[in-house]
C-alpha positions, 0 to 999 in steps of 0.5 A: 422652455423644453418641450416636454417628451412624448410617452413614444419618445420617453419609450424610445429613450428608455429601451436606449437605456436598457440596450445599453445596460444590456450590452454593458453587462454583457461587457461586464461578463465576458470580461468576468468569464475571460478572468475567470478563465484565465485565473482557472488556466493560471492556478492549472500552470501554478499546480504543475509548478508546484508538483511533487513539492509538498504531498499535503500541497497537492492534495490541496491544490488538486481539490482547488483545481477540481471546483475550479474546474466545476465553477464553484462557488465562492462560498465552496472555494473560500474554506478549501483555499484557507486550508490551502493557505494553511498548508503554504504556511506550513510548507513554507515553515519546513522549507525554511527549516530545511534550507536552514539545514542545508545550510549548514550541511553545505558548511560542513562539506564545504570543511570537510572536503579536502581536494587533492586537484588545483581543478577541485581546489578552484571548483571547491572556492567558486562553490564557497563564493556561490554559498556566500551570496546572501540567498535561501532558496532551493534553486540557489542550493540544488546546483551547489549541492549537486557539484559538492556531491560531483567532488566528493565522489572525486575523494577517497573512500575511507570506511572508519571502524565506527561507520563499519559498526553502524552499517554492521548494526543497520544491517542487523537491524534490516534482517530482523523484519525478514524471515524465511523457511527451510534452508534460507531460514538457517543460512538467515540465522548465520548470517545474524550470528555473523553480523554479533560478531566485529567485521571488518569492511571486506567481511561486512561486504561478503556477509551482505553480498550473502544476504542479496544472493539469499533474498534474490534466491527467495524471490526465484523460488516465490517466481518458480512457485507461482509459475508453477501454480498458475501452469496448473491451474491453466492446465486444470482449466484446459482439461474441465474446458475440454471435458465441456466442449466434449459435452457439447459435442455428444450432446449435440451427437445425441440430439441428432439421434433423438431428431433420427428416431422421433423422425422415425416413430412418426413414421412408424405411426403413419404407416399403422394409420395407412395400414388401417385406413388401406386396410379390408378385412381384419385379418389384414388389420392384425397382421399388419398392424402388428407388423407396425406395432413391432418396429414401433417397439424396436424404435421406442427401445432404440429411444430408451437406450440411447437416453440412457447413454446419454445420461451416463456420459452425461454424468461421466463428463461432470463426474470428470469436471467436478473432478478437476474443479476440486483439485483447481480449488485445492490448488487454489486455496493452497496458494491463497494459505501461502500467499496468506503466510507471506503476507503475515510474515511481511507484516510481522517482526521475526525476533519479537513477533510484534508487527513490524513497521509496515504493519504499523504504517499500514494501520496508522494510514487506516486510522488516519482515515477514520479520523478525518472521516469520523473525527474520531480520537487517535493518539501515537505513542513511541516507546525506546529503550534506555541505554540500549546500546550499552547492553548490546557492548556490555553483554553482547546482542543476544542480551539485547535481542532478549532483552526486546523479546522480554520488553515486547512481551510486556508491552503486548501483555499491558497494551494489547487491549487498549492499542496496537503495538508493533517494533518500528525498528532497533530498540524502538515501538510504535503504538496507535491509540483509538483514545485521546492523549490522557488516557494513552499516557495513562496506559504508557506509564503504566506500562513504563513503570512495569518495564522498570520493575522487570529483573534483567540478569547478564552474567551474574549481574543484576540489571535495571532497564527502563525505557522512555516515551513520547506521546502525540495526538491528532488535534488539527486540520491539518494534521498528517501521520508524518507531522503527528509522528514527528511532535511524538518523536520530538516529546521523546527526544524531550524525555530521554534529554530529561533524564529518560524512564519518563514519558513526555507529551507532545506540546 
């Protein structure tokens, strides 16, 4: 029979209990602490392997490395690594699409590529073998595309008439979101006129040559121009701050002064007291004191005097400064109104005075941010003209240029409102709608449908233009502006494959 414990025993036994559990929970967590650490340390190593890969990628590990780092809690990490699970989801959909592309890219080098060299000839199979590994992956593609790329330099350069033609309109296409002022804005103009006209590769070489010259000769002039402004603000600056150091030392010098004479006033009304005090009968008081009372006057007029000088030198040192400050403010505000022209010009097309794509992007990344902000509705739209390249062979670019002129005048006249509408490039527009898709394709059609009733007329010939767009809207989480601009592109690719003056919705 067991001898029953004591309640001191039972005490005993119990307090080795809990020193246990004690001592295994703070087993349980140190091990939790050094996991947790380590898992910390391991995701900081897994976010800088994975830098620059994906943009939307490191936003969302960069959000995950922050709460880690602040030990949040499960329910704050789980919504933020679903999004990021997301994102590697999407991510890996486009690397896919990607390598798939590179892979046929390197197919057709790989036919395309004709080594005159037994060494390139060798270079060129052991490349072919490498591809032939059944692989997709970037680090099994970069260095294949790295030595076709070290073979294709090896290969003579032939500029077709055709790849003459394309440079010759991208170039066109470029200079139509620069302009300049004065003299440049005329040589821009031959240059334009120029590049409507067949080149050759020699010719097309010298017109861009012009153009370089042309632009690093504007970028001097916008150097020289603002070097000057800053050399006289700087002057300006100097002359008020040494209109102020001048009105520091003369007031200083005046205060000297003023100590000077009130030194000297108070001695002049001691002595008038000794004089009176010292003094026996009242003739001495009279002719004393009046002694007294005369250079007391000459000190009182000597104080009058020089507060009135320092009045006047006062006010002619900030009549001065005020002076120069005006003129640093015009300086100023001259510099802020071309700096204000520049910037405009930057941001608008040349030819159809719509905003250019900079402008575009730039509002697109504003509205994007009031979207995710706010959730509020945004829609893009892109609108591009039928058959554009038949007009600028058929009538030449003047045709085409009055041709977008006239298309962009209606596209701002029916759209203004409701959206922002600017040229992205060529014979494509970009529009941003605060609105859902509906009511954009409502707008899109509406102005589709007038495009097509404009009469366009080019040598006696009656012409009809109509255009094609696609429409895209932000829906998702994980939606960007690329991805959105990408589902919009995508829809016109779809209308004008339909048969084109038709908008399309984004599926």
């Amino acid at each position: 029979m067991a001898i029953p414990e004591t309640p001191q025993e039972k005490i005993q036994h119990l307090s080795k209990k809990l020193q246990q559990s004690i001592q295994s929970r703070k087993q349980l967590e140190d091990h939790y602490l050094r996991d947790s650490q380590r898992y910390s340390e391991f995701m900081n190593e897994l976010c800088l392997a994975l830098s620059g890969v994906d943009t939307e990628l490191d936003r969302s590990l960069h959000k995950l490395r922050g709460h880690l780092q602040q030990n949040a809690s499960t329910a704050v990490l789980e919504p933020i690594m679903q999004r990021l699970s997301d994102t590697i989801s999407q991510h890996t959909i486009r690397l896919q699409t990607q390598l798939k592309r590179t892979n046929e890219s390197i197919r057709q080098a790989l036919v395309s590529i004709k080594p005159q060299h037994n060494d390139s000839k060798n270079k060129l199979e052991q490349i072919a073998n490498e591809f032939e590994q059944p692989a997709m992956t970037v680090s099994h593609y970069l260095p294949l595309v790295n030595q076709l790329l070290a073979l294709s330099y090896q290969q003579p350069a032939v500029q077709t008439e055709t790849d003459v033609n394309q440079y010759q309109a991208q170039l066109l296409d470029l200079l139509s979101e620069v302009e300049f002022s004065g003299s440049a804005a005329d040589i821009l103009q031959q240059v334009k006129m120029a590049l409507q006209k067949p080149q050759t590769s020699d010719t097309l070489l010298a017109i861009i040559l012009k153009v370089m010259r042309l632009v690093f000769s504007n970028i001097n002039d916008e150097r020289r121009s603002a070097q000057t402004f800053l050399q006289q603000l700087n002057a300006s600056l100097e002359s008020v701050h040494h209109a102020l150091g001048r009105t520091i030392n003369h007031s200083a010098d005046f205060a000297d002064q003023r100590f000077n004479l009130n030194q000297q006033l108070k001695n002049d009304v001691s002595e008038i007291n000794v004089c009176v005090t010292e003094a026996c009968e009242l003739h001495d008081i009279k002719e004393s004191v009046g002694l007294q009372l005369q250079k007391l006057n000459e000190t009182l007029n000597q104080h009058l005097k020089l507060h009135e000088q320092e009045r006047e030198n006062f006010n002619s040192n900030i009549q001065a400064m005020e002076q120069k400050l005006q003129e640093t403010e015009a300086q100023v505000t001259h510099y802020r109104q071309e700096l204000a022209k520049q910037k405009f010009r930057s941001l608008q097309d040349s030819l159809t005075k719509l905003p250019n794509r900079s402008a575009f992007e730039e509002r697109l990344n504003l509205e994007f941010q009031r979207w995710t902000e706010n959730e509020t509705e945004l829609t893009i739209a892109i609108i591009d003209v039928d058959h554009f390249k038949n007009i600028n062979d058929s009538f030449g670019h003047i045709a085409g240029d009055k041709t977008l002129q006239v298309i962009s005048g209606t596209l701002s006249k029916t759209l203004k409102d409701p959206a922002f509408v600017c040229r992205y490039g060529g014979e494509e527009f970009a529009i941003i709608f605060c609105s859902d898709e509906q009511t954009a394709y409502q707008h899109i059609d509406n102005t589709r449908d007038k495009v097509a009733s404009i009469p366009f007329k080019f040598k006696n010939e009656d012409i009809r233009i109509t255009v094609s767009a696609g429409i895209a809207e932000f829906k998702y989480n994980e939606d960007t502006t690329f991805a959105v601009f990408e589902r919009a592109d995508e829809a016109l690719y779809e209308a004008k494959n339909s048969g084109r003056n038709r908008v399309i919705t984004a599926k």
